[in-house]
C-alpha positions in Angstrom: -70.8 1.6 29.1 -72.3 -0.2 32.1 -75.2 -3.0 31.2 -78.1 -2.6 31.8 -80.3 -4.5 35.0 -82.2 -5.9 32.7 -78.4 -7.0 30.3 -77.0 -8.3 33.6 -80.4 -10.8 34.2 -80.1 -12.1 30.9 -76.5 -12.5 30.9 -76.5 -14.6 33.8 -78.8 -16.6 33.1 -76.9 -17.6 29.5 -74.1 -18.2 31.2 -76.3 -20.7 34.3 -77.7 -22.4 31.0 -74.0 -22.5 28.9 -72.7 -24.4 32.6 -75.6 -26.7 32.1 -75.0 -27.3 28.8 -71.5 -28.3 29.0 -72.6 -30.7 32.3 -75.5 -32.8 30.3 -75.9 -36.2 29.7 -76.0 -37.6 26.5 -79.5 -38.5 25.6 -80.7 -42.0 26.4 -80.6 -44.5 23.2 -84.3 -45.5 21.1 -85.8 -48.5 22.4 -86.0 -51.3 19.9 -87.9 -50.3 16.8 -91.5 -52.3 16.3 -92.2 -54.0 13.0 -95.7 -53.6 12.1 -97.5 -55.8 8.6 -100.9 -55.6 7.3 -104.0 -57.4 8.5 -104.5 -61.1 7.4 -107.9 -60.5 7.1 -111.1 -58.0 8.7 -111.2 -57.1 11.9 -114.8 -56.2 13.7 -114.6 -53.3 16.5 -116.4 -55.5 19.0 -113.9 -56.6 22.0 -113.1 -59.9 20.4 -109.7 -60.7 19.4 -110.6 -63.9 17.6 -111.1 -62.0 14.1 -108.7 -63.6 11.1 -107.4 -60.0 11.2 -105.4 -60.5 14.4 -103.7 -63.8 13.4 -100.0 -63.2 13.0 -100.1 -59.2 14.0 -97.6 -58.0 15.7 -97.3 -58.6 19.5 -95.8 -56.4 22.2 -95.5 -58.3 25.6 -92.4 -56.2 27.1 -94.0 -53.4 29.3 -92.6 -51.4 32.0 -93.8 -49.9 35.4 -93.1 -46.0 35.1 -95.5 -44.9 38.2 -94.6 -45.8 41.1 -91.6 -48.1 39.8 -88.6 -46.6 38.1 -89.1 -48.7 35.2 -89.7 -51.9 36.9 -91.3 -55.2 36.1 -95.5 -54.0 35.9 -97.1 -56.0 38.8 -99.8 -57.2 36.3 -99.7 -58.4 32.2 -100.1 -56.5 29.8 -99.9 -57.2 25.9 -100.6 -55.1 22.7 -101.5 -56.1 19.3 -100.9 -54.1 16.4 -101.9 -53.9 12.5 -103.4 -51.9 9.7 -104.9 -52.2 6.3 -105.5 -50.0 3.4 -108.2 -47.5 5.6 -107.4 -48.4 9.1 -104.8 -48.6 12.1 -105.8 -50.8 14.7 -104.6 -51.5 18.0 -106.0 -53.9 20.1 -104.7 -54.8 24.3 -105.2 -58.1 27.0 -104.9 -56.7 29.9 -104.7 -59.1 32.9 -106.2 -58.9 36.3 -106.5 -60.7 39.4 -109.3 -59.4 40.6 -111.9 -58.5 37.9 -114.7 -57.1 40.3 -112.2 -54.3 40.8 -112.1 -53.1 37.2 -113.3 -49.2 37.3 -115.1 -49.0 34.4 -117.8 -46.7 34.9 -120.0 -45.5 31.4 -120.1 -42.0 31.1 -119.5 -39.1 28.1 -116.6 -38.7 25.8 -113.7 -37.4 27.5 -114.8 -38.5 30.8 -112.4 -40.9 31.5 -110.6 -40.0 34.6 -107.5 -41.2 36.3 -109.1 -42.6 38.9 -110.3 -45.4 36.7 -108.7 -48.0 34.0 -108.2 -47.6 30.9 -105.7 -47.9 28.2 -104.4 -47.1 24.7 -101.8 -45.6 22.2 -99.7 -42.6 22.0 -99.2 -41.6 17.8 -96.4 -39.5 17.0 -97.1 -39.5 12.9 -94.6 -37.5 12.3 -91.8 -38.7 14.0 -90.8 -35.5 15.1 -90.7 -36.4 18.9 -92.4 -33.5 19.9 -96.3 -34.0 19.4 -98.3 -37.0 20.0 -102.1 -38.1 19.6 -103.4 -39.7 23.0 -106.1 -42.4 22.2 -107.4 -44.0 24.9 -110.4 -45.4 26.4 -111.3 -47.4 29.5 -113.6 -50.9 29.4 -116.4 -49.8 28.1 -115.4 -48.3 25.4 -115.6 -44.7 26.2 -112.7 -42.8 24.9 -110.5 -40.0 25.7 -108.2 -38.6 22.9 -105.7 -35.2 23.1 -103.1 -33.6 21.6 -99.6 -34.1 24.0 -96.8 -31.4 22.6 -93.7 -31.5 24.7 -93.0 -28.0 24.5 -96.8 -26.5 25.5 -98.4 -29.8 27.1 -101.7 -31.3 26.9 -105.1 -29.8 25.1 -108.0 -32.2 25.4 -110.1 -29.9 23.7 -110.1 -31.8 19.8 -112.8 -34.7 19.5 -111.3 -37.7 16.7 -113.0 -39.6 15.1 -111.8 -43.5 16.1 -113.5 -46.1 17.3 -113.3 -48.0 20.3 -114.9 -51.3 22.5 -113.8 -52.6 25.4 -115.2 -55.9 26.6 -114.3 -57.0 30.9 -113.3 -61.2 31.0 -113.0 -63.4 33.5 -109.1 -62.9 33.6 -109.3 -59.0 33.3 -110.3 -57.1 30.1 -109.6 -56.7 26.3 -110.0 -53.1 24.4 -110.0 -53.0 20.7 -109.4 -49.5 18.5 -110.0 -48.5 14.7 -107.9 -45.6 14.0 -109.1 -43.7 10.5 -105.9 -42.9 8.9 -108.0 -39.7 7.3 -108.2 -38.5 11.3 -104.0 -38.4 11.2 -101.4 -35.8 9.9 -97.9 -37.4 8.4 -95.6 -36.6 6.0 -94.7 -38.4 2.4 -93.1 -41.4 2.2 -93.2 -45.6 1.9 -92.8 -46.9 4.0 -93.2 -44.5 6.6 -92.3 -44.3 10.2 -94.0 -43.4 12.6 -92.8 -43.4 17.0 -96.0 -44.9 19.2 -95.8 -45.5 23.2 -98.8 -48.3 24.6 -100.1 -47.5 28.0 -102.0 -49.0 30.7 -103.6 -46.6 33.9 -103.9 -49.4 36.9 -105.1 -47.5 39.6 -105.8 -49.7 42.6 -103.8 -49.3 46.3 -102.0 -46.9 43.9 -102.1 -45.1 40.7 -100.0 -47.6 38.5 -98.6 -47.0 34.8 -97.4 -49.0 32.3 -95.9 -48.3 29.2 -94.0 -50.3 26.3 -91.1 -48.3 27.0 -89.0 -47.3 29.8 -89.5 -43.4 31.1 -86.9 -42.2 32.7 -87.8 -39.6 35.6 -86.0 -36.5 35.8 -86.3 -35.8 31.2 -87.5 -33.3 29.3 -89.7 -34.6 26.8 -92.5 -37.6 27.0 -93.3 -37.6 23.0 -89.7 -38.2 22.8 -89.3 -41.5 24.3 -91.4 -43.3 21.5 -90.4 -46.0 19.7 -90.0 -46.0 15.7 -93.3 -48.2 14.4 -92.1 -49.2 11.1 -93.4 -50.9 8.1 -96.3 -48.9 7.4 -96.8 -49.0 3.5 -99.4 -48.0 1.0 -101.1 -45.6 3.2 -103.3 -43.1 2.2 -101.8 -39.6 0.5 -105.1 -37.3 1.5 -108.2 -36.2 -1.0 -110.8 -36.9 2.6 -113.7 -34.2 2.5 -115.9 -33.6 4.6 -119.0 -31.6 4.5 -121.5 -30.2 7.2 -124.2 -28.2 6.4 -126.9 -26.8 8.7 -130.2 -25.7 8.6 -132.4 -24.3 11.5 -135.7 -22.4 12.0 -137.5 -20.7 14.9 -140.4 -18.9 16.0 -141.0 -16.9 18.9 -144.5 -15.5 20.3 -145.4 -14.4 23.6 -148.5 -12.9 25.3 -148.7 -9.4 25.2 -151.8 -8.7 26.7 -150.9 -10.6 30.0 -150.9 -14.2 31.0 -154.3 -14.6 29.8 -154.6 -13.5 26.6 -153.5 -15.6 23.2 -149.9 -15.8 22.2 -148.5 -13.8 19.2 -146.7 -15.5 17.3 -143.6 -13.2 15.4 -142.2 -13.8 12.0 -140.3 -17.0 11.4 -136.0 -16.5 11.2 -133.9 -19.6 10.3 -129.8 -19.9 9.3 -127.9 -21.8 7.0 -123.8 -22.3 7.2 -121.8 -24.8 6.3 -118.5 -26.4 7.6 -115.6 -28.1 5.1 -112.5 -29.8 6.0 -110.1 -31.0 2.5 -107.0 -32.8 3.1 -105.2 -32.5 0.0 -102.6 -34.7 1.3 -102.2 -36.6 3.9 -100.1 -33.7 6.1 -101.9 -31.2 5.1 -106.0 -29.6 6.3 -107.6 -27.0 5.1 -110.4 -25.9 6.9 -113.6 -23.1 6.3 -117.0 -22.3 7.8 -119.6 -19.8 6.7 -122.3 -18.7 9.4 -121.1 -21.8 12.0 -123.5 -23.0 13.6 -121.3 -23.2 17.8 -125.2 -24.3 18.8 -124.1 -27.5 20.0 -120.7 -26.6 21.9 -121.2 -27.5 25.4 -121.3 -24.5 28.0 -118.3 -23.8 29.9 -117.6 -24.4 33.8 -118.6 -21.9 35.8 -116.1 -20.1 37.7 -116.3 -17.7 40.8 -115.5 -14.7 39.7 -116.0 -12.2 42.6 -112.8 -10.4 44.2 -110.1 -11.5 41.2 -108.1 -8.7 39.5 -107.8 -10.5 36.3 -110.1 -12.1 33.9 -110.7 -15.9 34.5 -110.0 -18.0 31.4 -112.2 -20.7 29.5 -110.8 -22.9 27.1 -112.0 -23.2 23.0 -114.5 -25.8 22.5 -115.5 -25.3 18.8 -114.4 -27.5 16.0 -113.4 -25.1 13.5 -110.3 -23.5 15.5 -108.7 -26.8 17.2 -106.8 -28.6 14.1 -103.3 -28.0 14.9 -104.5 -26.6 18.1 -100.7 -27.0 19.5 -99.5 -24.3 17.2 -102.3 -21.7 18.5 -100.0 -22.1 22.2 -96.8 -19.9 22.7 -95.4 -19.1 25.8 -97.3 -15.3 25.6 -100.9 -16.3 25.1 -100.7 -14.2 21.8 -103.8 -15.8 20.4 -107.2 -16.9 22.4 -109.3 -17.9 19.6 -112.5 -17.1 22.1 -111.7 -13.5 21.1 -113.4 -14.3 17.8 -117.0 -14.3 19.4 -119.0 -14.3 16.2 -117.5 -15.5 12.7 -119.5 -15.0 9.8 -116.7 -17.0 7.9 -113.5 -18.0 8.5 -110.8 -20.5 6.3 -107.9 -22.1 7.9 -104.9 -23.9 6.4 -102.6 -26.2 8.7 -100.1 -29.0 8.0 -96.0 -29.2 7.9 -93.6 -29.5 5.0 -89.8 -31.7 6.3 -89.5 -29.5 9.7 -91.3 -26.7 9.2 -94.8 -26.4 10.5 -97.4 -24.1 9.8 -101.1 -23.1 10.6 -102.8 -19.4 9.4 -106.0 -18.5 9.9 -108.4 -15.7 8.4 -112.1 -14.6 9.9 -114.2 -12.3 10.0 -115.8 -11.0 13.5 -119.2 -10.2 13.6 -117.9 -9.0 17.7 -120.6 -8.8 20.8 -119.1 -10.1 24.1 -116.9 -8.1 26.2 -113.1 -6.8 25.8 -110.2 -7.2 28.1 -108.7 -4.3 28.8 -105.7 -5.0 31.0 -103.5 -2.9 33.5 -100.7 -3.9 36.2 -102.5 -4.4 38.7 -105.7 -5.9 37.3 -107.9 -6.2 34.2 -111.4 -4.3 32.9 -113.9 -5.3 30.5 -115.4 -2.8 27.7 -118.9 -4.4 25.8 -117.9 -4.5 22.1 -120.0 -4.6 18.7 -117.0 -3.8 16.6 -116.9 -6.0 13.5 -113.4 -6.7 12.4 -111.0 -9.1 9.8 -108.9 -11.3 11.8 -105.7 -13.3 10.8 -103.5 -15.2 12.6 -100.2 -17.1 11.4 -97.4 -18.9 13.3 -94.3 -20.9 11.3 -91.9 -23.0 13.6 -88.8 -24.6 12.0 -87.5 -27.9 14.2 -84.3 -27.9 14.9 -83.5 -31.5 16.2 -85.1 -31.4 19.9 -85.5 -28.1 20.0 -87.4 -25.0 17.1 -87.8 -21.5 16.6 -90.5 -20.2 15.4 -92.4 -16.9 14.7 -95.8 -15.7 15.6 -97.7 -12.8 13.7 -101.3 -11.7 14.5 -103.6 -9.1 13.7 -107.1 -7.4 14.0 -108.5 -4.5 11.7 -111.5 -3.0 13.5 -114.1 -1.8 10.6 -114.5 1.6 11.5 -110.8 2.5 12.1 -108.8 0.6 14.6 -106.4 -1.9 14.8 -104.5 -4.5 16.8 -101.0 -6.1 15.5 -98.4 -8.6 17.1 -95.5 -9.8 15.6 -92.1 -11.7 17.3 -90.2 -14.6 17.4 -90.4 -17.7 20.0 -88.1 -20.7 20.8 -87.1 -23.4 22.9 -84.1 -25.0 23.1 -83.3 -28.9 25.0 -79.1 -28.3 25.7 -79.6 -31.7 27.4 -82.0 -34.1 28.5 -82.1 -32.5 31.4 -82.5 -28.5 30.7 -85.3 -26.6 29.1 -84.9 -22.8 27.6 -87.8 -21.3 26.6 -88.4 -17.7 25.0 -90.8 -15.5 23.4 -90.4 -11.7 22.4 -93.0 -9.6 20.8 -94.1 -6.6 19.2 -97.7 -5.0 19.1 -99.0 -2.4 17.3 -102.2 -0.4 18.1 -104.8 1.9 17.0 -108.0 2.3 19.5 -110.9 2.5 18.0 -113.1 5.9 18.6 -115.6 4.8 21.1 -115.0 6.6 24.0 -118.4 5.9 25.5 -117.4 1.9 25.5 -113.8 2.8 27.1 -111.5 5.4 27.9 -108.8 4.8 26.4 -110.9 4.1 23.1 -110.6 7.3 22.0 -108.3 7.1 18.9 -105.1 6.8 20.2 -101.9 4.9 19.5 -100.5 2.0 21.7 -97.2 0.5 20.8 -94.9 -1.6 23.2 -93.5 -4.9 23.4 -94.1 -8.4 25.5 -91.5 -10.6 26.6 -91.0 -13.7 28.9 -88.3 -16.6 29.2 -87.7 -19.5 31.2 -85.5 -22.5 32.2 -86.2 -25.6 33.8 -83.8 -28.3 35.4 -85.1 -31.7 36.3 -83.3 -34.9 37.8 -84.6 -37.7 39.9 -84.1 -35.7 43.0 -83.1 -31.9 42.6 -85.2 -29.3 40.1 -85.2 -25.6 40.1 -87.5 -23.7 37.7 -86.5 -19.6 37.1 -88.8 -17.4 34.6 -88.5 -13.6 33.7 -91.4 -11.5 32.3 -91.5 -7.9 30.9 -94.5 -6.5 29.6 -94.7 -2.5 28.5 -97.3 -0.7 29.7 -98.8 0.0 25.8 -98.6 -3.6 24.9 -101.7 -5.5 23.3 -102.9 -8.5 22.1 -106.2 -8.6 21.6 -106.2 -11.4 19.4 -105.1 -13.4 22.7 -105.4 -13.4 26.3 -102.9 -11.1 28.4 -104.8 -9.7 30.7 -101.9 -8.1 32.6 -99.5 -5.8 31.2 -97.2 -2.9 32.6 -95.0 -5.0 34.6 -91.4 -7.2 35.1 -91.6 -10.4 37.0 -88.7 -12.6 38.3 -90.1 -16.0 39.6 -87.5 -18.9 41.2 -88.5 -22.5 42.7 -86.5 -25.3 43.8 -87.7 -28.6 45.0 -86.0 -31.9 46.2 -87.6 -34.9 45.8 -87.6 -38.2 48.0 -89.0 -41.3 47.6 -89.9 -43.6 50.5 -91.7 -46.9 50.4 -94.6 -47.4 52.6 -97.9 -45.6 52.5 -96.1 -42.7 50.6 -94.5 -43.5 47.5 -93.0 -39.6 46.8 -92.3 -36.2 48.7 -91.2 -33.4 47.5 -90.1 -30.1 49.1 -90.0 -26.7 47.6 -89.4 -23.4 48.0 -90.7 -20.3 45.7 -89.7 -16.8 45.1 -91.6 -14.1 43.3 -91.4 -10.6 42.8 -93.8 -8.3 40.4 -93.1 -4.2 40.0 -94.1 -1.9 37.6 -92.3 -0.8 34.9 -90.8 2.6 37.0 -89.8 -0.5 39.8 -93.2 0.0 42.4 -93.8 -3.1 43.8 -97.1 -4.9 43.0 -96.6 -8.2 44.7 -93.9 -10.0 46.2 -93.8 -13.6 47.5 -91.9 -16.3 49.7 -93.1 -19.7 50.2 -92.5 -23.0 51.1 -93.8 -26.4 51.6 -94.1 -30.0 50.4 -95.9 -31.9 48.0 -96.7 -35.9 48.0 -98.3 -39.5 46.3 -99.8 -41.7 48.6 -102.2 -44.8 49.1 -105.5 -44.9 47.4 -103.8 -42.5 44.6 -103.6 -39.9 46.6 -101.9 -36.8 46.7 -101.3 -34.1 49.2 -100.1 -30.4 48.5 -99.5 -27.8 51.5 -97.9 -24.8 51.6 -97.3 -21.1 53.5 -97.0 -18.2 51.9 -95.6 -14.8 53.2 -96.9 -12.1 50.4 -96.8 -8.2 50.1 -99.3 -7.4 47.7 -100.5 -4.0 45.4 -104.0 -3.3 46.4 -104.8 0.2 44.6 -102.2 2.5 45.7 -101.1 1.0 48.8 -99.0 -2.6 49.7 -100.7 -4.8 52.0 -99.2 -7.5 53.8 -100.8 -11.0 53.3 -99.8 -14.7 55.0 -101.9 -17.6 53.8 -101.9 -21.5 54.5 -102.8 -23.2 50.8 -103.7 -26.6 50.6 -104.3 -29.0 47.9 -105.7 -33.0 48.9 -106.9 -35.3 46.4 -107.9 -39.4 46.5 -109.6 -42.2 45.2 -109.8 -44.6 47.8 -112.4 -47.1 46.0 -114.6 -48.5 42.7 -117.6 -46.7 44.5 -115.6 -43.7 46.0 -114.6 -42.8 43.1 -113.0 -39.3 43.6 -112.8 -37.0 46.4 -110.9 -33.8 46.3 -110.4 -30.3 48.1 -108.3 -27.0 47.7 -108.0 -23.7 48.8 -106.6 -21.6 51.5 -107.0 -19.9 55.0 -105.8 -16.8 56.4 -105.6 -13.0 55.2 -107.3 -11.9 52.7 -107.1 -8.7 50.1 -110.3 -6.9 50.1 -108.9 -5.6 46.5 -112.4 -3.3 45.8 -111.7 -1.8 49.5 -107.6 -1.9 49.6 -107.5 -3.7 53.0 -106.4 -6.7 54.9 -109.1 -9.6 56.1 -109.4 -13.4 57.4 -110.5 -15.3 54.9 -110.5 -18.5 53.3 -111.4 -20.2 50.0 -112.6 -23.8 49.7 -113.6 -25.9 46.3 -114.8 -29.5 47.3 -115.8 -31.7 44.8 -117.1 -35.8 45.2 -117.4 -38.2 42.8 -119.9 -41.7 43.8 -120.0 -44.1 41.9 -122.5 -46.8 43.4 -122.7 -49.1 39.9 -121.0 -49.1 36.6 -124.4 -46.8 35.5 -124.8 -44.4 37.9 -122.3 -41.9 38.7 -123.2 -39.2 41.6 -121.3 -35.7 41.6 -121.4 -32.9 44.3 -118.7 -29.7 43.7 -119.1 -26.5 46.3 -117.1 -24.1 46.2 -117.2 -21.2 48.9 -115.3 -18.2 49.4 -115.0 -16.0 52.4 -113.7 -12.8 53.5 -114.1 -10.9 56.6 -113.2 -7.6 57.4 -113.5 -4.8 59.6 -116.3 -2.7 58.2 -115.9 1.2 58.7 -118.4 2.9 61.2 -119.3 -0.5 62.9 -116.4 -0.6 65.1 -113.9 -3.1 64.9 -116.4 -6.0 65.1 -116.0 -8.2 62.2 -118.0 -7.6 59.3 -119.0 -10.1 56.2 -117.8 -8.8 52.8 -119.9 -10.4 50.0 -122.6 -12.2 52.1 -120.2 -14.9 53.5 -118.4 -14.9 50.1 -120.1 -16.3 46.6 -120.7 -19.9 46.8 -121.2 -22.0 43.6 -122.6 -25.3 44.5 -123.5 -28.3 42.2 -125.3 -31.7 42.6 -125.8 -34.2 39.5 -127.0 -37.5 39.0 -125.4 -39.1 35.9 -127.1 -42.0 34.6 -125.7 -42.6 31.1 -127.8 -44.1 28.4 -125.7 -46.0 26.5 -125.7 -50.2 26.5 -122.2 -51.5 27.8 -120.2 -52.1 25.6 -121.6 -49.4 22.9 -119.5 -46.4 22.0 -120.9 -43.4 22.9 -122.4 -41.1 20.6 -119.7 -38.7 19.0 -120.3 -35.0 20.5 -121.8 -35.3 23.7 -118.5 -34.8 25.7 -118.2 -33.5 29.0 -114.8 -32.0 30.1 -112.3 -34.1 31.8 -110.7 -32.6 34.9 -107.4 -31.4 34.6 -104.5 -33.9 33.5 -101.8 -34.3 35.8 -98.5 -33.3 34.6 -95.6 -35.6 35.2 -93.6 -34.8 38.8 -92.8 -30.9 40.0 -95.2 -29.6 37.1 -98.2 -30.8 39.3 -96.6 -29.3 42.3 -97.4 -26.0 40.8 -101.0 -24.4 40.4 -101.7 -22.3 37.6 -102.8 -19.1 39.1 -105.6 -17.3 37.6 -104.2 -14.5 39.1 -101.1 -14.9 37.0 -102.4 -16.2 33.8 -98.9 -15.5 31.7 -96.7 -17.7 34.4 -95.2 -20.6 32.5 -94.8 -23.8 35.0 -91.9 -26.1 34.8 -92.8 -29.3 33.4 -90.5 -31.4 35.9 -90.7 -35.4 36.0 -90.4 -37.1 39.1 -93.8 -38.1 39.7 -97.2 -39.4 37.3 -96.8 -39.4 33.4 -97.0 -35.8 32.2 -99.9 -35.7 30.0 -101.4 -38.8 31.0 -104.6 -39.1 33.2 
């Protein structure tokens, strides 16, 4: 029998990653393991490190310059103090400076501590699995920044902590201080216990400097992993924390209904009650439940042009209920989007992890409103939905040193008749320190509900296919190549996630090689990429060759441009496309804070029309900061497209009004005393973290929402700001 295409692809690539396998290095040794004892005595939150607490804790003085260095002596001192007591880890820094009056330290919200400014803090891995880590950081003033960092899925920022912080600037640079509830951590059973912890220091200045406590050594596979062991930690807390929220809310509308001048009418008065609870039983374990949640105070979602895209655009979950354990929620098929639950009237939720076997499951039910995806090969529709429906969601993933399997189910019964279910296995597997493997293959089942009027292919019938993807990444200092293959039936769903693109088989390829020159550029890398989509009968969709450079520079800057030659499916013809993209970025001072802009110009798909235009696409954004108080912001984004309109000739002709433009201008004058921690819950969204080396080289495409991107390191911290 001769193999299949499809045999042949995945043979080749086992035998590529086999090859790599037998050529890895062994992985580097632990640093030396930290000694932590408990408190002599209080310590106050305040900035001030004279507190009887702090006398004989644990000091860590050896730091290492990871960004631009290799590792090398940090141009500046940094030391960490560590401790705990029977309720609390603390943490406390010195951080020197030569030149105070350059300290960025601007107030602002939660979460709006971005990497052009300092600040510094601890990375928890309580479970000493070398996989996930808590980021805890916050800049001088006390304003913090926390997220969850898993090495096989990166960086959510999405979960708010609860931790204190304050920060207080000296005359020889500036001091932070943190409280770290133990009931805001997961670990296992044990005394002592230990637990792996990096300290870190963002410096940015002529450049974006980074220190850590331990040496990083570009070209890995893992960040989480290089912590080192914190031991000594006894007597800790085994769980029992609850914590209740109820709510309560009234309202009353009236309105005029004779016109503006008669009296209002005032209708009936409606009000809600719910309630939130979170139980840790133990001190790995949370069980969470809501009944009528109140998402009232969730804050609104960046707006996003959404004119002349094939796909649906993508927001990210913002309410409390669905992000503990949020890192188990992410598999490489975005299986489960927990935004697809638009309207719970209750939910309960368990999450924690037994030796190496995590777990999360979660049961709703959906009260539905908001719109559908319905998704295609060549693009995505929507379909309005009121459909109330039980949802549940499960995932189990077994560690297996540096690497885990794991196993996803998923499913939605639509009241009414209907149903939605997933089920498959995902993995990833670390052959070296070098080499990344990463798989997922599922399995969904589906019965539409009978609502023709809504959609058409709600009429009843039966959907069953599967959805599969793998990829392998390859990362030294200099050379890394990054290779993925999708394959997604035409009858796959999952509408308990967010795949809005199925019917197709993708191959994807990039190589880079990275220099790095002293001078006013501190990296460079050049890449080339490869990408071809077809249908599942072998039609091309799209199909794309590119190459360019990418590079760090003075005033943290960074520089991405590259050409691309495309063929791409536009209804049921191919269409030729060649664009110039560009990505620039900097943050040349205290007061110009953050300037950046991105986009691209050339031909353009008129995708509603099926034909070729000029066009371009530009998103600038500015951030001025003329005091510590005052922060001024300015974002436009524009998008054009011209083409040649029929019966005018072959004169140019605007689509869309010169393109939509979405422009935005804010004045941010925080209220909140320096030094005083901001109120918990008013939290703006940080920008986007920069991924460590190649990963930030590559843009995740809205267009291709599925593509995994290698997570390469030869350039900033992945998962770091």
């Amino acid at each position: 029998m001769v193999p299949s295409a499809r045999f042949k692809r995945l043979n080749t690539l086992g035998a590529l990653v086999l090859v790599a396998a037998t050529l890895g290095a062994e992985p580097d040794p632990d640093p030396a393991p930290i000694g932590i004892h408990r408190a002599a005595g209080p310590i106050t939150i305040d900035g001030d490190l004279s507190d009887e607490g702090w006398k004989g804790a644990i000091r860590i003085d050896t730091w290492y310059e990871v960004n631009p260095g290799d590792n090398t002596p940090p141009k500046v001192k940094n030391v960490g103090y560590l401790a705990y007591d029977d309720k609390f880890f603390y943490a406390a820094f010195e951080f020197q400076d030569p030149d105070p009056g350059k300290i960025r330290a601007p107030l602002g919200d939660r979460d709006n501590v971005p990497s052009s400014t300092d600040y510094g803090g601890v990375i928890l891995d309580t479970r000493n699995d070398g996989k996930t880590g808590l980021l805890l950081l916050a800049n001088p003033r006390g304003i913090q920044y926390d997220a969850v960092s898993d090495d096989s899925m990166g960086e959510d920022s999405s979960p708010d902590f609860f931790w204190d912080a304050s920060g207080r600037i000296t005359r020889d640079g500036w001091v932070l201080e943190m409280r770290i509830p133990f009931s805001s951590l997961r670990y296992p059973k044990g005394n002592p216990r230990t637990w792996r912890i990096m300290l870190y220091r963002n410096y940015p200045r002529d450049y974006r400097y980074q220190f850590f406590n331990v040496r990083l050594p570009r070209g890995g596979n893992c960040f989480i992993c290089r912590g080192t062991s914190l031991r000594g930690l006894e007597g800790l807390p085994s769980g029992g924390h609850l914590v209740l929220a109820p709510y309560v809310n009234g309202r009353e509308t009236g309105k005029a209904e004779g016109g503006p001048d008669t009296p209002f009418v005032n209708g009936p008065v409606r009000g809600d009650v719910g309630l939130d609870v979170k139980w840790t039983p133990n001190a790995s374990t949370a069980l969470d439940a809501t009944l009528n949640p109140d998402f009232s105070q969730i804050e609104s979602d960046v707006a996003q042009i959404g004119a002349n895209e094939r796909f649906a655009l993508f927001f990210p979950e913002k309410r409390p209920f669905f992000l503990e354990g949020i890192e188990l929620l992410s598999t490489p098929i975005q299986a489960v989007y927990t935004r697809t639950v638009t309207a719970p009237r209750w939910g309960v939720r368990g999450t924690g992890k037994f030796g190496a076997t995590a777990y999360t499951a979660l049961f709703a039910e959906d009260d539905g409103g908001g719109r559908v995806i319905l998704p295609g090969p060549n693009g995505s529709s929507f379909a309005d939905q009121d459909l109330r429906s039980f949802v549940a969601v499960g995932r189990v993933r077994r560690d297996l040193g540096r690497s885990f399997v794991s196993l996803l189910a998923t499913d939605r019964e639509i009241r009414g008749g209907g149903h939605n279910r997933v089920l498959g296995p995902d993995f990833q597997w670390r052959p070296t320190t070098k080499d990344t493997v990463t798989g997922q293959l599922l399995f969904s089942d589906s019965r539409t509900p009978f609502r023709p009027e809504l959609a058409a292919e709600w009429d009843g019938r039966r959907l069953a296919d599967h959805g599969a993807v793998a990829w392998w990444a390859h990362s030294t200092k200099t050379i890394d190549w990054f290779t993925q293959y999708q394959d997604f039936g035409s009858a796959f769903r999952a509408d308990d996630g967010f795949v809005p693109q199925v019917g197709y088989r993708d191959t994807y390829a990039e190589t880079g090689y990275t220099f790095r020159p002293t001078g006013f550029l501190r990296r460079l890398r050049t890449f080339l990429i490869a990408d071809r989509s077809t249908e599942r009968d072998g039609s091309l969709l799209n199909r794309r060759f590119s190459f360019g450079t990418g590079m760090d520079g003075r005033w943290s800057s960074f520089l991405r441009v590259w050409y691309a030659f495309d063929r791409v499916r536009s209804g049921e013809v191919t269409l030729p496309r060649q664009q110039l993209l560009y990505i620039i970025q900097a943050s040349p001072s205290r007061a110009v804070n953050q300037i950046s802009l991105n986009g691209f110009v050339g031909q353009e798909i008129d995708f509603e029309n099926s034909r070729v235009g000029m066009g371009a696409n530009v998103n600038l954004s500015a951030t001025f900061r003329p005091s510590d108080h005052l922060e001024l912001g300015f974002n436009e984004a524009r998008r054009w497209l011209n083409v040649d309109a029929p019966g005018r000739g072959s004169g140019p002709a605007l689509h869309g009004q010169r393109g939509p433009a979405a422009r935005h201008l804010h004045l941010h004058l925080p209220r909140i005393p320096a030094g005083h921690r901001p109120v918990r819950g008013h939290a703006a969204r940080p920008e986007p973290l920069r991924l460590r080396g190649g990963a930030k080289e590559r843009i995740l495409q809205r267009l291709r929402p599925l593509r995994l991107q290698a997570q390469l390191a030869d350039g900033a911290v992945r998962g770091l700001r």
